[in-house]
Steps between C-alpha positions, in 0.01 A plus 500: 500500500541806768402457833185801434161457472360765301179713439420689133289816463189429339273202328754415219872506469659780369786484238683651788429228719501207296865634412586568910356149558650305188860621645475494864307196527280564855447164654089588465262768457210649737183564388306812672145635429695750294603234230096358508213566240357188454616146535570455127745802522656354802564149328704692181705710788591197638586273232703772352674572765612160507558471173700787510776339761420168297459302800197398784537783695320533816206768497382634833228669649337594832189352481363485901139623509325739696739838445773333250348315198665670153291306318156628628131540447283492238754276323602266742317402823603702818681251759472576896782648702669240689339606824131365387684128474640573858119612637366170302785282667442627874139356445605174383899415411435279226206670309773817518765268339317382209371868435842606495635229265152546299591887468867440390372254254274728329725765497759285309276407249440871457883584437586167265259646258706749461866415521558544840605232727689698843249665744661719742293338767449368819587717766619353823465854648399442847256763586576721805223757669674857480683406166478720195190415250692421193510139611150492680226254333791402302589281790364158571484541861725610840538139560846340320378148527170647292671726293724194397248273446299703236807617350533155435174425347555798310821388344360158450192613286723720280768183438159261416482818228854494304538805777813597669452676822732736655508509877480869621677745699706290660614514791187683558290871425236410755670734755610810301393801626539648142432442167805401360350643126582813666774501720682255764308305773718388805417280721643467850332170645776279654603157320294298726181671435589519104585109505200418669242668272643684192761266402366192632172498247770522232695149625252255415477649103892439461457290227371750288656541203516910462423756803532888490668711750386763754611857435527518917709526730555287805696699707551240776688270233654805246403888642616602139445282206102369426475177400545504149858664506582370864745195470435428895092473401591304206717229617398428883121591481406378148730274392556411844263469756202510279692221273398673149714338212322594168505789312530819710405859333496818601137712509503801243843665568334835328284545845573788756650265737791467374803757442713581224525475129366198355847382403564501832193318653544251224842416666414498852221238436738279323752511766293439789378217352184551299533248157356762230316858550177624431451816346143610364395823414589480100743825510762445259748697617466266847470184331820578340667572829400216609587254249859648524587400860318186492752261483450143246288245646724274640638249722227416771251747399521411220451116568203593739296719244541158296402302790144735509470474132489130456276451854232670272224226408242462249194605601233279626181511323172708654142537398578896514086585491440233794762574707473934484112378647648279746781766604218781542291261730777428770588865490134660517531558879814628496526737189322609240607609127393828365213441292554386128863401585465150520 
């Protein structure tokens, strides 16, 4: 195995790409709206793909809610952003909780049907007023204890579904004044003030066993290097103070927040510390790029991407029809699904 995760162009492998992944062997693949037509398509990408590297890879997805759910109306339910659980929990904490986990739990059932079993979910952004909106209702809350909490729920409900969830950005987006799709946010708070918000939602999900990194700087800790290619980030914020010891990858190295070739991205993730990279957009010439300067999976990364595999459970069983009613009646106050998307 290489220490990539991969995207692929469309809703089927190519002969191209079963070839590219057959010899570079990506850790996993990502699934995008792009590779979706209908959940029986997305079932045969899947199992091919993994029948392709001959092994139980890991397939991912960012399945949130609200603004980012790839697999979407009419033929799957539509989920609430993260920020409807947080208006639900500031009216009562535990009714908020069980939503969340309720949520996560529906989702998962959603993405076992069809192969998948990593969501690229929860945030522990901390929201913070003045922020750039590409975090926004994505957020739980501008509380860390909150925003931890739900996160937690959150993870839990996708476990109880044969689920892996991957903890995201961390060290933290909810600050950026940009959209790091587009270019490089920095952000100049001092240590103390990052520690005591950003950061500190992020300590009490440690345990988790895969998080994503923040295309951001924190110019107080490194005024160069964001956090997925900063060494300083990596090793005294989030293996350090925060106290993160599973699986650490980097978010989409193709996005405008980062510089240089892809080679080169690829390199500076895996030196500052991130375990594998994620690259998504399904350009071949990229992917190859990528898969050349990603080194073997190895060593500890290596032994913590086995350490997320096998903390993968089988899912609990659910009354799917029951519990979809039951989720829609905590969350009528709160949110409310487009019609016909439940």
């Amino acid at each position: 195995m290489r220490a990539f995760i991969t995207g692929v162009a469309g809703l089927a492998l190519t002969d191209e790409e079963r070839a590219f992944v057959r010899e570079t062997q990506p850790w996993g693949l990502i699934v995008f709206r792009r590779n979706i037509a209908s959940p029986d398509a997305l079932l045969r990408l899947t199992e091919d793909f993994r029948a392709t590297l001959s092994r139980d890879a890991p397939v991912l997805i960012d399945q949130e809610g609200g603004r980012v759910q790839r697999m979407a109306p009419p033929l799957w339910p539509q989920y609430p952003p993260a920020a409807a659980y947080g208006a639900l929990y500031d009216r009562d904490r535990a009714t908020g909780l069980a939503a969340a986990r309720l949520g996560a739990r529906l989702i998962a059932a959603d993405l076992a049907a069809v192969g998948i079993d990593v969501d690229c979910m929860p945030l522990a952004d901390v929201r913070v007023a003045g922020a750039d909106a590409v975090i926004g209702d994505r957020a739980f809350g501008t509380q860390p204890d909150k925003v931890a909490a739900l996160a937690g729920a959150f993870a839990e409900g996708l476990a109880d579904g044969g689920v892996l969830p991957v903890v995201k950005h961390i060290p933290g987006h909810g600050r950026a004044t940009a959209d790091s799709h587009q270019r490089l946010p920095v952000v100049a708070a001092e240590r103390a003030a990052l520690e005591a918000t950003d950061f500190a939602a992020f300590r009490p999900l440690a345990g988790m066993p895969l998080a994503m990194t923040a295309h951001v700087v924190f110019s107080a800790i490194d005024p160069v290097a964001p956090a997925t290619t900063s060494a300083a980030i990596v090793g005294d914020v989030i293996r350090g103070f925060i106290g993160f010891q599973g699986l650490l990858m980097s978010d989409d190295i193709s996005m405008g927040a980062l510089s240089g070739s892809l080679g080169e991205r690829t390199r500076a993730a895996i030196s500052a510390g991130c375990d594998v990279v994620l690259h998504c957009n399904g350009v071949m010439d990229e992917m190859l790029a990528v898969a050349a300067a990603a080194p073997q999976l190895q060593g500890d990364a290596a032994r913590r991407a086995a350490a997320a595999l096998a903390g993968k459970r089988p899912a609990a069983a659910i009354d799917l029809d029951p519990k979809r009613a039951e989720f829609l009646a905590l969350m009528r106050e709160n949110w409310e699904p487009a019609r016909g998307s439940a």
